[in-house]
C-alpha positions as semicolon CSV with decimal commas, in nm:
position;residue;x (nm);y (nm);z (nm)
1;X;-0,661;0,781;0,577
2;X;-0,439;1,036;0,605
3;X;-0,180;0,788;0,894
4;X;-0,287;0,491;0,664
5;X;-0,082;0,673;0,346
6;X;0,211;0,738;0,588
7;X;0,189;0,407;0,694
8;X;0,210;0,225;0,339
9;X;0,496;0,506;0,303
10;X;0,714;0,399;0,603
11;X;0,571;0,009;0,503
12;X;0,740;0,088;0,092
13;X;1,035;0,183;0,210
14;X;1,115;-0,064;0,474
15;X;1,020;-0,319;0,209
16;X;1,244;-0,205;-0,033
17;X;1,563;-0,179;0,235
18;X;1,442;-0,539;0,336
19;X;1,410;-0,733;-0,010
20;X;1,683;-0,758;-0,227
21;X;1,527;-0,987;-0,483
22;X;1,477;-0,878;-0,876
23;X;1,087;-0,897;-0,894
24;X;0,897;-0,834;-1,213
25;X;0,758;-0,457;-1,154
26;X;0,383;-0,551;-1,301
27;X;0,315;-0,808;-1,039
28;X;0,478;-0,533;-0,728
29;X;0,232;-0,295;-0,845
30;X;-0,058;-0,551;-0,862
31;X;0,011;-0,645;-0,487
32;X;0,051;-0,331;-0,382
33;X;-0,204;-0,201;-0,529
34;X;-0,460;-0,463;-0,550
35;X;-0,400;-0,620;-0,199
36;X;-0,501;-0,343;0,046
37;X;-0,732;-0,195;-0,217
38;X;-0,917;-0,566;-0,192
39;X;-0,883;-0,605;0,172
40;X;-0,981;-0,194;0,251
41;X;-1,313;-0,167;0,080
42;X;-1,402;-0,586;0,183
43;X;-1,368;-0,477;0,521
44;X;-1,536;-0,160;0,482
45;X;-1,822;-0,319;0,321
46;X;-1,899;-0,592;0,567
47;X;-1,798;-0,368;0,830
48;X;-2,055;-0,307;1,102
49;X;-1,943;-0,077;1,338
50;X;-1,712;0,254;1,322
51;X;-1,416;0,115;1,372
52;X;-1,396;-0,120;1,131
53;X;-1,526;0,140;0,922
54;X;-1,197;0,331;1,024
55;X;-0,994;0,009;0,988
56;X;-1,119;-0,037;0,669
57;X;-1,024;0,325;0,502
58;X;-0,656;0,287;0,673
59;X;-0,593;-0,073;0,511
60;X;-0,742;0,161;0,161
61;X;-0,546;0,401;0,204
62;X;-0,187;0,175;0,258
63;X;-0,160;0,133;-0,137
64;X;-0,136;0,486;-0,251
65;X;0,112;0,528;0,010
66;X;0,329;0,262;-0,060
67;X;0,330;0,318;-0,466
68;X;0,451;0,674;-0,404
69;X;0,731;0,491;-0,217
70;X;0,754;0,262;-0,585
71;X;0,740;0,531;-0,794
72;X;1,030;0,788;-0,655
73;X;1,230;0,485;-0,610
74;X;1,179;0,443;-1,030
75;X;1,195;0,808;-1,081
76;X;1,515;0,835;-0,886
77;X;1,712;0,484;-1,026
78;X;1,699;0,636;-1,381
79;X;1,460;0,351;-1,511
């Protein structure tokens, strides 16, 4: 979980350098929140082996990563 939240990290801030478009902040922090969270504990609970067990927890664990990215970006742009 642990790579997974340095993943979603590395994955918010290449998504912010990348998009340039004004997007309404409630439906950013419904996708990335609600998308891996959806995906991450699907896949966990139809997983039947280990590693899509692990697979599972690292798709979970994107989200948090990627709204710290969201939220120092906010914090730091005065909003």
């Amino acid at each position: 979980m642990l790579v997974g939240t340095a993943v979603g990290l590395l994955a918010g801030v290449a998504g912010t350098v990348l998009v340039h478009a004004r997007v309404r902040p409630d439906i950013v922090i419904a996708l990335v929140a609600g998308l891996p969270s959806i995906f991450g504990l699907l896949t966990i609970l139809f997983s039947g082996r280990r590693w899509v067990t692990a697979l599972g927890a690292f798709i979970l664990a994107l989200g948090p990563g990627w709204f710290g990215v969201l939220v120092a970006i906010q914090v730091t742009s005065g909003a």
